[in-house]
N, C-alpha and C positions, 0 to 999 in steps of 0.2 A: 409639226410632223413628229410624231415617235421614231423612237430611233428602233431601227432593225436588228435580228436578231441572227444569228449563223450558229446552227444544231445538227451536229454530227452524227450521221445514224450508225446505231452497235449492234449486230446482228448476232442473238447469244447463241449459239447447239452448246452441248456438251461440255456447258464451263467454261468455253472458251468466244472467243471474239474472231470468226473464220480463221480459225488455228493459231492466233492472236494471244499473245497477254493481254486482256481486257483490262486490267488495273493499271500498266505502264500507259496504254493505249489513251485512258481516262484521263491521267494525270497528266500525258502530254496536248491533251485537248486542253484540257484547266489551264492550264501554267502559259498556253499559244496562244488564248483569243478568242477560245469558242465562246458563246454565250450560254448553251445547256447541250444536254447530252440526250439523244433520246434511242434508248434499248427499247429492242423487240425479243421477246421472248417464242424460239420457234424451236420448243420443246415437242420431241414426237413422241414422249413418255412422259409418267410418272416421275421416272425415279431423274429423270434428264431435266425436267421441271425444276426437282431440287437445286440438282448442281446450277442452274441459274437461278437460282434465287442465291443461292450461296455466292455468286458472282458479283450479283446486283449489290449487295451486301461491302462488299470488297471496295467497289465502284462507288457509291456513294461514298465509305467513307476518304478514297484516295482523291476523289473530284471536287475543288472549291465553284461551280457550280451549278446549278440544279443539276436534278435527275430525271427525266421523266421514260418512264415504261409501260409496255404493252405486247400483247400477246398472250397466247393460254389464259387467257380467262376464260372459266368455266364458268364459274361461281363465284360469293359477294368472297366469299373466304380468300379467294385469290389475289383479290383487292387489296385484301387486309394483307396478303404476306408481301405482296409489291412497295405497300406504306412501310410497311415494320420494315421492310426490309432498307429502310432510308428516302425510298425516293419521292419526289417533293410530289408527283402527281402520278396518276394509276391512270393510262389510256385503255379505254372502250372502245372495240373496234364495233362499230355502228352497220358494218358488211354484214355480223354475228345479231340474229335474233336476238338470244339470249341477253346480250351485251347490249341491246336496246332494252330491255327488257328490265333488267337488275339497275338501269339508271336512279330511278329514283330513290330506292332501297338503299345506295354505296353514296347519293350525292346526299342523304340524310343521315346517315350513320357517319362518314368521314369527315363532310363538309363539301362545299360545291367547290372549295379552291381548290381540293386535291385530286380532283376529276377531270378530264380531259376527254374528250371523243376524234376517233378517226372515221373519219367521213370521206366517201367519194363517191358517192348516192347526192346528186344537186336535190333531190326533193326533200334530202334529211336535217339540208341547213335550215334550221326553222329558228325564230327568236325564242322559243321554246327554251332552247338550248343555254342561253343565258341564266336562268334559274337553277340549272343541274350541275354547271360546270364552268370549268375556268380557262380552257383551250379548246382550239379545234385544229387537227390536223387535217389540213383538206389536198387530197392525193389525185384530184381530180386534173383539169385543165392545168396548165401554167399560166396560162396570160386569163382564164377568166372565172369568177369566187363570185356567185350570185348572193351568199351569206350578206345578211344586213343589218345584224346583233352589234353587241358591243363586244364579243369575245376577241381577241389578238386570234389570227390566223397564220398558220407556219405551214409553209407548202412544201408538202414531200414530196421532193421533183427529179427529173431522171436529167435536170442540169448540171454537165461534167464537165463545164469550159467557166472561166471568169465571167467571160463577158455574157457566157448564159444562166450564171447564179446571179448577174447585175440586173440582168433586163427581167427575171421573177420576183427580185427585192422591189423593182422601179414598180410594180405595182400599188395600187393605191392601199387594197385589201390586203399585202401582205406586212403580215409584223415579221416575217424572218421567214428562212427555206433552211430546210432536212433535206444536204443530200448528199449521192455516192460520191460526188467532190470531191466530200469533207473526209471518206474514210478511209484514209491514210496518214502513215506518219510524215510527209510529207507537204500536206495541208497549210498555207499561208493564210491564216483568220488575216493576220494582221497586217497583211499588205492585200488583201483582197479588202478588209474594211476602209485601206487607205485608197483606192482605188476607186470605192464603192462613191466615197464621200466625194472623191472629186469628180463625181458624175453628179451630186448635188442630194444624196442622200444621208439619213443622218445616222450614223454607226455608235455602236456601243463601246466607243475608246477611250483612251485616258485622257482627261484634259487637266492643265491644269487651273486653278481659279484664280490664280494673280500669273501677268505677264514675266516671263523672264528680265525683262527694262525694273521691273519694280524689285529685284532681289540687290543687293548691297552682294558686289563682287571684290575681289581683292586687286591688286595692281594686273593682277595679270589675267582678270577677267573671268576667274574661277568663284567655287564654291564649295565648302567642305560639304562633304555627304557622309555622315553615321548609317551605316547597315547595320538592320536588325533583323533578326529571324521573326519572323510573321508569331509562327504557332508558340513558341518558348520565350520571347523578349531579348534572348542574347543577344549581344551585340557581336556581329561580325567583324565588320574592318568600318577604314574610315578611307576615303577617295575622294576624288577631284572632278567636278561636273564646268566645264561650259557652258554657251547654252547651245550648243551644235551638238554637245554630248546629252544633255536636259531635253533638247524635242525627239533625238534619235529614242532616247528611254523610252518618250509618250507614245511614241510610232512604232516599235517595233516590240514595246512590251518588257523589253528586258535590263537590264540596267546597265549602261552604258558610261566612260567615264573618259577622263581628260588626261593623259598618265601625264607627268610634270617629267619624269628622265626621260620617257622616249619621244615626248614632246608631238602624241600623235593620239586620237581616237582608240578606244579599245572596249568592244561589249566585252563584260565580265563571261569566262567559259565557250569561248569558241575558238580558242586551244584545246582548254582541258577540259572541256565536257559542263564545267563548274558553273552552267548558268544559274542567274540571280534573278526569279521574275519575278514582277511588281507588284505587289498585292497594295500597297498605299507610301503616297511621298506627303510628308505634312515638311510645313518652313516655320523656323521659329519665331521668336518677338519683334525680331530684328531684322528678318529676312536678310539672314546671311548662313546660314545653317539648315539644310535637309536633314530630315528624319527620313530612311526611309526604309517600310518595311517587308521583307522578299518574302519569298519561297526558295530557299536554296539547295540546290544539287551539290552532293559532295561537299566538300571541302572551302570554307573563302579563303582560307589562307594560302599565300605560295611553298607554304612549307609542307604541304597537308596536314593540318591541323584544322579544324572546325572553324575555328574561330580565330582570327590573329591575335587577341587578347589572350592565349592559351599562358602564360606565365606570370605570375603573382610577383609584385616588388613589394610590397608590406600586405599582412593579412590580420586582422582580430579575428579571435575567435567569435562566429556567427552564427544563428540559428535560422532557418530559412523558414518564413512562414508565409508564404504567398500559399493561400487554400490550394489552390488546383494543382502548385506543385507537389505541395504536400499525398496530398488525396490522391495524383500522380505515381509518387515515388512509394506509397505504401502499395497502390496497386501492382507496380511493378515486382516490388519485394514477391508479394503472394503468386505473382507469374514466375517467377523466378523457382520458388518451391514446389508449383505443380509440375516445372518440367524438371528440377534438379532436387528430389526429395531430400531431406532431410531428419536423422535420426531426432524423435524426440518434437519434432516440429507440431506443436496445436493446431496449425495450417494444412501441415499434410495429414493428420489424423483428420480430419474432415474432409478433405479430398479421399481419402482411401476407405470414407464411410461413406459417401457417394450423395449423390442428390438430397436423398430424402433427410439425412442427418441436416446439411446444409439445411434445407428450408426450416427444419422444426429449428434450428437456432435463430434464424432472421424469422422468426413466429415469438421466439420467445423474448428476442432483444428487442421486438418491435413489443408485446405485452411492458416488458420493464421498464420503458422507454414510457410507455402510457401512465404507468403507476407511480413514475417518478415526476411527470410532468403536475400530479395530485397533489403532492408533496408541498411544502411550501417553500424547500431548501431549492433554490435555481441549481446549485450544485449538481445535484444529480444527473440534472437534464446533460450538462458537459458528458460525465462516464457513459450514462449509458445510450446517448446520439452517440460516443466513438465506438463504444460498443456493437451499435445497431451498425454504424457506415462499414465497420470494418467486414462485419459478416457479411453482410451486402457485396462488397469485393469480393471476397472468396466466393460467394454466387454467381457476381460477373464473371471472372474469371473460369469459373469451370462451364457458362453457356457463353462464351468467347465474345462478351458485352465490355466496351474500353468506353472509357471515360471521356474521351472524342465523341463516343457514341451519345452518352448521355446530354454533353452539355449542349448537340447540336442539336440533340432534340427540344433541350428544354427553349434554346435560342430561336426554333422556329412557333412555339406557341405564342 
Protein backbone atom coordinates (compact mmCIF):
# COMPACT_ATOMS: atom_id res chain seq x y z
CA UNK A 1 0.00 0.00 0.00
CA UNK A 2 1.53 3.65 -0.57
CA UNK A 3 1.46 5.71 1.94
CA UNK A 4 -1.00 8.78 1.93
CA UNK A 5 -0.61 12.10 1.60
CA UNK A 6 -2.35 15.17 3.63
CA UNK A 7 -2.39 18.79 1.39
CA UNK A 8 -3.49 21.74 2.75
CA UNK A 9 -5.28 24.21 0.44
CA UNK A 10 -4.03 28.12 0.17
CA UNK A 11 -6.48 30.17 -1.18
CA UNK A 12 -4.22 33.46 -2.62
CA UNK A 13 -6.50 37.16 -3.40
CA UNK A 14 -4.45 39.93 -3.02
CA UNK A 15 -1.08 38.54 -1.63
CA UNK A 16 -2.50 37.21 0.94
CA UNK A 17 -3.78 33.84 2.32
CA UNK A 18 -7.78 34.97 3.35
CA UNK A 19 -6.17 37.86 5.03
CA UNK A 20 -3.42 35.37 6.28
CA UNK A 21 0.38 35.60 6.34
CA UNK A 22 0.74 33.09 3.63
CA UNK A 23 4.58 32.50 4.37
CA UNK A 24 4.04 31.91 8.37
CA UNK A 25 0.94 29.91 7.33
CA UNK A 26 3.49 27.63 4.87
CA UNK A 27 6.05 27.33 7.22
CA UNK A 28 3.71 26.20 9.81
CA UNK A 29 2.35 23.59 7.53
CA UNK A 30 6.23 22.30 6.66
CA UNK A 31 7.67 22.15 10.14
CA UNK A 32 3.44 20.22 11.47
CA UNK A 33 3.18 17.19 9.00
CA UNK A 34 1.76 18.35 6.04
CA UNK A 35 2.90 16.38 3.04
CA UNK A 36 2.50 19.39 0.10
CA UNK A 37 0.82 22.53 -0.11
CA UNK A 38 -1.53 23.18 -2.89
CA UNK A 39 -2.35 27.10 -3.79
CA UNK A 40 -4.92 28.33 -5.87
CA UNK A 41 -4.45 31.34 -7.66
CA UNK A 42 -8.04 33.36 -7.54
CA UNK A 43 -6.55 36.50 -9.06
CA UNK A 44 -9.53 38.94 -10.48
CA UNK A 45 -6.79 41.00 -12.08
CA UNK A 46 -3.78 41.43 -13.83
CA UNK A 47 -1.94 43.31 -11.59
CA UNK A 48 -3.46 40.97 -8.31
CA UNK A 49 -2.07 37.98 -10.60
CA UNK A 50 1.36 39.57 -9.79
CA UNK A 51 1.00 39.99 -6.19
CA UNK A 52 0.49 36.09 -6.03
CA UNK A 53 2.92 35.08 -7.93
CA UNK A 54 5.07 37.30 -5.77
CA UNK A 55 3.56 35.24 -2.82
CA UNK A 56 3.94 31.84 -4.46
CA UNK A 57 7.51 32.97 -4.63
CA UNK A 58 7.81 33.65 -0.75
CA UNK A 59 5.91 30.09 -0.19
CA UNK A 60 8.12 28.07 -1.96
CA UNK A 61 10.93 29.30 -0.63
CA UNK A 62 9.63 29.23 3.36
CA UNK A 63 7.97 25.58 2.67
CA UNK A 64 10.48 22.30 3.11
CA UNK A 65 7.63 20.73 1.09
CA UNK A 66 6.36 20.48 -2.37
CA UNK A 67 4.42 23.16 -3.79
CA UNK A 68 1.79 22.62 -6.15
CA UNK A 69 -0.43 25.64 -7.80
CA UNK A 70 -3.29 26.40 -9.88
CA UNK A 71 -5.53 28.92 -11.07
CA UNK A 72 -5.45 31.94 -13.64
CA UNK A 73 -3.96 30.19 -16.15
CA UNK A 74 -4.51 31.73 -19.20
CA UNK A 75 -1.79 30.86 -21.26
CA UNK A 76 1.43 28.35 -21.53
CA UNK A 77 3.25 31.76 -20.08
CA UNK A 78 1.55 31.37 -16.86
CA UNK A 79 2.90 27.89 -16.49
CA UNK A 80 6.12 29.20 -16.78
CA UNK A 81 5.64 32.02 -13.97
CA UNK A 82 3.87 29.17 -11.59
CA UNK A 83 7.43 27.02 -12.17
CA UNK A 84 9.86 29.89 -11.94
CA UNK A 85 8.09 30.87 -9.37
CA UNK A 86 9.40 27.50 -7.28
CA UNK A 87 6.58 25.46 -7.32
CA UNK A 88 7.26 21.82 -7.92
CA UNK A 89 4.09 21.38 -10.40
CA UNK A 90 1.63 23.98 -12.34
CA UNK A 91 -2.19 22.67 -11.94
CA UNK A 92 -4.53 22.66 -15.13
CA UNK A 93 -7.93 23.18 -14.32
CA UNK A 94 -9.52 20.65 -16.95
CA UNK A 95 -13.23 22.72 -15.99
CA UNK A 96 -10.99 25.46 -18.40
CA UNK A 97 -11.08 24.59 -22.25
CA UNK A 98 -8.13 26.40 -22.86
CA UNK A 99 -6.38 24.39 -19.91
CA UNK A 100 -7.27 21.21 -21.88
CA UNK A 101 -6.11 22.67 -24.53
CA UNK A 102 -2.37 24.13 -23.79
CA UNK A 103 -1.88 20.40 -22.15
CA UNK A 104 0.38 19.12 -24.59
CA UNK A 105 2.25 22.19 -25.36
CA UNK A 106 3.37 22.86 -21.19
CA UNK A 107 3.66 18.86 -20.64
CA UNK A 108 6.40 19.00 -23.65
CA UNK A 109 8.08 22.32 -22.89
CA UNK A 110 8.19 21.69 -18.94
CA UNK A 111 8.23 17.98 -18.60
CA UNK A 112 4.99 15.79 -17.68
CA UNK A 113 6.38 15.78 -13.86
CA UNK A 114 5.67 19.23 -13.49
CA UNK A 115 2.08 19.16 -14.63
CA UNK A 116 -0.84 18.14 -12.75
CA UNK A 117 -4.65 18.32 -13.91
CA UNK A 118 -7.77 19.22 -11.78
CA UNK A 119 -10.45 17.36 -12.86
CA UNK A 120 -14.11 16.85 -11.77
CA UNK A 121 -15.57 15.93 -15.27
CA UNK A 122 -15.56 11.58 -14.70
CA UNK A 123 -15.40 11.56 -18.56
CA UNK A 124 -11.87 13.57 -18.42
CA UNK A 125 -10.10 10.73 -16.35
CA UNK A 126 -8.78 9.10 -19.33
CA UNK A 127 -5.30 6.92 -19.12
CA UNK A 128 -4.42 9.63 -21.64
CA UNK A 129 -3.58 11.47 -18.88
CA UNK A 130 -0.63 9.51 -17.70
CA UNK A 131 1.52 10.66 -20.76
CA UNK A 132 0.95 14.68 -20.03
CA UNK A 133 1.23 14.68 -16.46
CA UNK A 134 2.20 13.65 -12.96
CA UNK A 135 -1.20 14.42 -10.58
CA UNK A 136 -4.64 14.48 -10.66
CA UNK A 137 -6.67 16.51 -8.43
CA UNK A 138 -10.16 14.85 -8.58
CA UNK A 139 -12.92 17.22 -6.78
CA UNK A 140 -15.46 14.98 -7.84
CA UNK A 141 -17.32 12.25 -5.59
CA UNK A 142 -15.54 11.47 -2.10
CA UNK A 143 -16.10 7.76 -1.84
CA UNK A 144 -15.96 7.10 -5.83
CA UNK A 145 -12.60 7.99 -8.62
CA UNK A 146 -13.58 5.84 -11.73
CA UNK A 147 -9.64 6.98 -12.98
CA UNK A 148 -7.67 3.79 -13.75
CA UNK A 149 -4.05 5.31 -14.88
CA UNK A 150 -1.15 5.04 -12.83
CA UNK A 151 -1.33 8.81 -11.61
CA UNK A 152 -1.49 9.23 -7.49
CA UNK A 153 -5.02 10.81 -7.03
CA UNK A 154 -5.45 13.66 -4.13
CA UNK A 155 -9.21 14.46 -3.39
CA UNK A 156 -10.17 17.86 -2.97
CA UNK A 157 -12.90 17.26 -0.49
CA UNK A 158 -15.34 19.41 1.60
CA UNK A 159 -14.16 16.75 4.51
CA UNK A 160 -13.93 19.04 7.86
CA UNK A 161 -14.11 16.16 10.63
CA UNK A 162 -11.11 13.43 11.20
CA UNK A 163 -13.03 10.89 10.97
CA UNK A 164 -14.31 12.25 7.51
CA UNK A 165 -10.71 13.10 6.07
CA UNK A 166 -10.16 8.97 7.46
CA UNK A 167 -12.86 7.52 5.57
CA UNK A 168 -11.70 9.62 1.96
CA UNK A 169 -7.89 8.47 2.71
CA UNK A 170 -9.46 4.60 3.40
CA UNK A 171 -10.17 4.83 -0.26
CA UNK A 172 -8.35 2.61 -2.56
CA UNK A 173 -7.83 5.38 -5.34
CA UNK A 174 -6.88 7.95 -3.09
CA UNK A 175 -3.06 8.70 -2.60
CA UNK A 176 -3.98 11.73 -0.20
CA UNK A 177 -7.06 14.58 0.41
CA UNK A 178 -6.92 18.64 -0.06
CA UNK A 179 -8.97 19.95 2.31
CA UNK A 180 -10.68 22.92 4.24
CA UNK A 181 -9.58 20.69 7.44
CA UNK A 182 -6.21 21.51 6.82
CA UNK A 183 -6.68 25.38 6.62
CA UNK A 184 -5.84 26.54 9.70
CA UNK A 185 -3.17 27.00 12.09
CA UNK A 186 -4.59 24.75 14.26
CA UNK A 187 -4.45 21.57 12.00
CA UNK A 188 -3.14 18.35 13.78
CA UNK A 189 -1.16 16.54 10.39
CA UNK A 190 0.34 14.66 12.95
CA UNK A 191 -2.03 13.19 15.34
CA UNK A 192 -4.57 12.91 12.49
CA UNK A 193 -1.71 10.58 10.60
CA UNK A 194 -1.51 8.85 14.05
CA UNK A 195 -5.02 8.15 14.06
CA UNK A 196 -5.09 7.56 10.43
CA UNK A 197 -2.54 4.47 10.73
CA UNK A 198 -4.38 2.98 13.61
CA UNK A 199 -7.26 2.58 11.37
CA UNK A 200 -4.71 0.46 9.32
CA UNK A 201 -3.54 2.95 6.92
CA UNK A 202 0.01 3.76 5.94
CA UNK A 203 0.91 7.64 6.68
CA UNK A 204 3.76 9.54 5.63
CA UNK A 205 5.62 9.62 9.30
CA UNK A 206 8.76 9.30 10.87
CA UNK A 207 10.08 6.07 11.52
CA UNK A 208 12.71 5.12 12.60
CA UNK A 209 15.16 2.02 11.05
CA UNK A 210 16.77 0.44 13.92
CA UNK A 211 14.41 -0.30 17.16
CA UNK A 212 15.03 1.80 20.21
CA UNK A 213 16.21 -2.12 22.16
CA UNK A 214 19.12 -1.81 19.70
CA UNK A 215 20.65 1.73 20.91
CA UNK A 216 23.37 1.28 23.90
CA UNK A 217 21.69 3.44 26.71
CA UNK A 218 23.50 4.69 29.81
CA UNK A 219 22.75 3.48 33.55
CA UNK A 220 19.83 5.44 33.52
CA UNK A 221 18.42 4.53 30.34
CA UNK A 222 19.07 7.66 28.27
CA UNK A 223 20.87 8.87 25.16
CA UNK A 224 22.76 11.93 24.31
CA UNK A 225 21.16 13.85 21.40
CA UNK A 226 23.54 16.77 19.42
CA UNK A 227 21.06 19.35 17.70
CA UNK A 228 22.01 20.73 14.74
CA UNK A 229 20.50 23.39 12.60
CA UNK A 230 19.13 21.59 9.35
CA UNK A 231 20.00 24.75 6.82
CA UNK A 232 23.62 26.01 8.42
CA UNK A 233 25.09 22.83 10.44
CA UNK A 234 25.47 24.74 13.74
CA UNK A 235 25.27 22.99 16.44
CA UNK A 236 22.53 23.91 18.89
CA UNK A 237 22.50 22.14 22.27
CA UNK A 238 23.05 18.78 23.40
CA UNK A 239 19.95 16.83 25.53
CA UNK A 240 18.79 13.73 26.85
CA UNK A 241 16.31 11.23 24.97
CA UNK A 242 14.51 8.09 26.49
CA UNK A 243 12.79 6.09 24.56
CA UNK A 244 9.30 7.52 25.74
CA UNK A 245 11.01 10.87 24.71
CA UNK A 246 12.49 9.01 21.12
CA UNK A 247 8.85 7.71 19.99
CA UNK A 248 7.08 10.93 21.39
CA UNK A 249 9.67 12.96 18.78
CA UNK A 250 8.59 10.33 15.91
CA UNK A 251 4.91 11.01 16.75
CA UNK A 252 4.42 14.15 17.26
CA UNK A 253 7.30 15.53 14.86
CA UNK A 254 9.11 17.63 17.20
CA UNK A 255 11.91 17.09 19.44
CA UNK A 256 11.27 15.93 22.55
CA UNK A 257 13.65 15.13 25.60
CA UNK A 258 14.37 13.49 29.00
CA UNK A 259 15.45 16.67 31.35
CA UNK A 260 17.76 14.79 34.05
CA UNK A 261 17.04 17.95 36.89
CA UNK A 262 13.35 17.96 36.48
CA UNK A 263 13.37 14.30 36.10
CA UNK A 264 10.26 14.57 33.62
CA UNK A 265 9.32 14.72 29.71
CA UNK A 266 9.72 17.98 28.04
CA UNK A 267 8.94 18.98 24.02
CA UNK A 268 11.72 21.49 23.36
CA UNK A 269 9.42 25.17 22.97
CA UNK A 270 6.11 24.72 24.31
CA UNK A 271 6.88 27.20 26.94
CA UNK A 272 8.69 29.56 24.94
CA UNK A 273 7.55 29.20 21.55
CA UNK A 274 11.31 27.66 20.75
CA UNK A 275 10.14 24.49 18.81
CA UNK A 276 12.71 22.12 17.33
CA UNK A 277 11.10 20.18 14.26
CA UNK A 278 12.60 17.16 12.85
CA UNK A 279 13.81 17.45 9.58
CA UNK A 280 16.36 13.93 10.21
CA UNK A 281 17.79 11.88 13.40
CA UNK A 282 20.86 9.64 12.09
CA UNK A 283 22.62 7.28 15.31
CA UNK A 284 26.28 6.82 15.28
CA UNK A 285 28.75 3.81 15.16
CA UNK A 286 27.98 2.90 18.26
CA UNK A 287 24.45 3.48 18.64
CA UNK A 288 24.65 5.48 21.68
CA UNK A 289 24.61 9.01 20.11
CA UNK A 290 21.81 10.97 17.99
CA UNK A 291 22.50 13.35 15.49
CA UNK A 292 19.79 15.20 15.03
CA UNK A 293 19.02 17.65 12.67
CA UNK A 294 15.89 20.53 13.31
CA UNK A 295 14.24 23.39 11.92
CA UNK A 296 14.54 25.70 14.75
CA UNK A 297 12.40 28.65 16.01
CA UNK A 298 14.03 31.17 17.96
CA UNK A 299 16.54 30.66 20.13
CA UNK A 300 17.78 26.69 21.70
CA UNK A 301 19.54 28.18 24.20
CA UNK A 302 17.78 29.10 27.80
CA UNK A 303 19.78 32.10 27.78
CA UNK A 304 18.47 33.33 24.36
CA UNK A 305 21.25 32.79 22.55
CA UNK A 306 21.03 30.88 19.24
CA UNK A 307 22.99 28.47 19.97
CA UNK A 308 24.31 27.22 23.62
CA UNK A 309 27.71 26.89 22.24
CA UNK A 310 27.55 30.89 21.99
CA UNK A 311 31.24 31.20 23.94
CA UNK A 312 34.66 30.40 22.76
CA UNK A 313 37.31 28.64 25.47
CA UNK A 314 40.27 28.44 23.12
CA UNK A 315 40.18 29.87 19.43
CA UNK A 316 42.94 29.77 16.24
CA UNK A 317 42.89 31.99 14.06
CA UNK A 318 40.45 30.21 11.04
CA UNK A 319 39.56 30.86 7.65
CA UNK A 320 35.96 29.44 6.80
CA UNK A 321 35.82 27.71 3.54
CA UNK A 322 32.68 25.67 3.33
CA UNK A 323 31.63 27.15 -0.56
CA UNK A 324 27.99 27.87 0.26
CA UNK A 325 29.04 29.65 3.30
CA UNK A 326 31.21 31.54 1.71
CA UNK A 327 29.20 32.22 -1.63
CA UNK A 328 26.57 32.99 1.34
CA UNK A 329 28.38 35.59 3.36
CA UNK A 330 29.67 37.44 0.14
CA UNK A 331 26.09 37.55 -0.95
CA UNK A 332 24.90 38.85 2.12
CA UNK A 333 27.89 41.59 2.07
CA UNK A 334 26.40 42.92 -1.50
CA UNK A 335 22.68 42.89 0.30
CA UNK A 336 23.88 44.66 2.87
CA UNK A 337 25.10 47.67 0.41
CA UNK A 338 22.09 47.84 -1.60
CA UNK A 339 20.09 48.70 1.27
CA UNK A 340 22.98 50.58 3.51
CA UNK A 341 24.97 52.35 0.52
CA UNK A 342 28.24 53.06 0.90
CA UNK A 343 30.56 55.84 -0.16
CA UNK A 344 33.04 54.63 -2.75
CA UNK A 345 31.39 51.20 -2.79
CA UNK A 346 32.22 49.19 -6.62
CA UNK A 347 29.02 47.40 -5.36
CA UNK A 348 26.89 50.44 -5.17
CA UNK A 349 28.17 52.07 -8.26
CA UNK A 350 26.56 49.35 -10.15
CA UNK A 351 23.49 49.30 -8.21
CA UNK A 352 22.97 53.09 -8.82
CA UNK A 353 23.89 52.23 -12.54
CA UNK A 354 21.05 50.05 -12.64
CA UNK A 355 20.21 46.98 -14.59
CA UNK A 356 21.62 47.40 -17.79
CA UNK A 357 25.24 48.25 -16.43
CA UNK A 358 24.80 45.02 -14.32
CA UNK A 359 24.09 42.76 -17.14
CA UNK A 360 26.94 44.14 -19.58
CA UNK A 361 29.46 43.15 -16.72
CA UNK A 362 28.01 39.49 -16.07
CA UNK A 363 28.39 39.75 -20.35
CA UNK A 364 31.80 40.68 -20.01
CA UNK A 365 33.06 38.49 -16.98
CA UNK A 366 31.28 35.60 -18.62
CA UNK A 367 33.37 36.66 -22.28
CA UNK A 368 36.81 36.69 -19.98
CA UNK A 369 35.90 33.79 -18.33
CA UNK A 370 35.58 31.98 -21.95
CA UNK A 371 39.04 33.47 -23.08
CA UNK A 372 40.74 32.37 -20.05
CA UNK A 373 39.39 29.12 -20.02
CA UNK A 374 41.67 29.17 -23.84
CA UNK A 375 44.61 29.91 -22.05
CA UNK A 376 46.60 27.13 -20.94
CA UNK A 377 47.33 28.84 -17.38
CA UNK A 378 44.23 27.01 -15.05
CA UNK A 379 44.99 30.11 -13.05
CA UNK A 380 43.01 32.24 -14.64
CA UNK A 381 39.99 30.25 -14.73
CA UNK A 382 40.14 30.75 -10.40
CA UNK A 383 39.97 35.18 -11.10
CA UNK A 384 38.01 35.27 -13.46
CA UNK A 385 34.96 32.24 -12.27
CA UNK A 386 35.16 34.79 -8.87
CA UNK A 387 35.08 37.46 -11.02
CA UNK A 388 31.94 36.14 -13.05
CA UNK A 389 30.21 34.55 -9.41
CA UNK A 390 30.63 37.83 -7.95
CA UNK A 391 28.83 39.89 -10.57
CA UNK A 392 26.31 37.23 -10.71
CA UNK A 393 25.40 38.17 -7.00
CA UNK A 394 25.10 41.84 -7.42
CA UNK A 395 22.53 40.48 -10.34
CA UNK A 396 20.69 38.37 -7.71
CA UNK A 397 20.53 40.55 -5.44
CA UNK A 398 19.11 43.60 -7.35
CA UNK A 399 16.09 40.84 -9.09
CA UNK A 400 15.79 39.50 -5.34
CA UNK A 401 17.29 35.74 -6.47
CA UNK A 402 19.06 34.15 -2.92
CA UNK A 403 21.19 31.38 -3.10
CA UNK A 404 18.45 29.13 -1.30
CA UNK A 405 16.83 29.84 -4.44
CA UNK A 406 19.49 28.60 -6.76
CA UNK A 407 20.70 25.52 -5.04
CA UNK A 408 16.97 24.32 -4.72
CA UNK A 409 16.74 24.48 -8.09
CA UNK A 410 19.87 23.00 -9.08
CA UNK A 411 18.84 19.98 -6.18
CA UNK A 412 15.52 19.40 -8.18
CA UNK A 413 17.20 18.62 -11.81
Amino acid sequence: MKKKYLVPVMPLRGGKVNGQDGVKLAEFYSDNGADAILLFDLAQSDEEHEQNIGLMKEITRAAEIPVYAGGHIRRTEDVKKILYAGCDKAILNYGRESNVDMTEEVSKRFGKEKIGFSIADETQLTKELDEKGSLILWSGSDTHCPYTGELPVISVSSAATKDAVINVLANKWAAGIASVYFSTEVADFMGLKEEAAKRGLEMNVLESSIPWSEMKTDADGLVPVIVQDYRTSEVLMLAYMNEEAFQTTLRIGKMTYWSRSRNELWTKGMTSGHFQYVKSLSIDCDNDTILARVSQIGAACHTGNRTCFYRDLVERENETKNPLRVLEDVYNVILDRKVHPKEGSYTNYLFDKGIDKILKKVGEEATELVIAAKNPDPEEIKYEMSDLLYHAMVLMAEKGVTWEDITKELANR
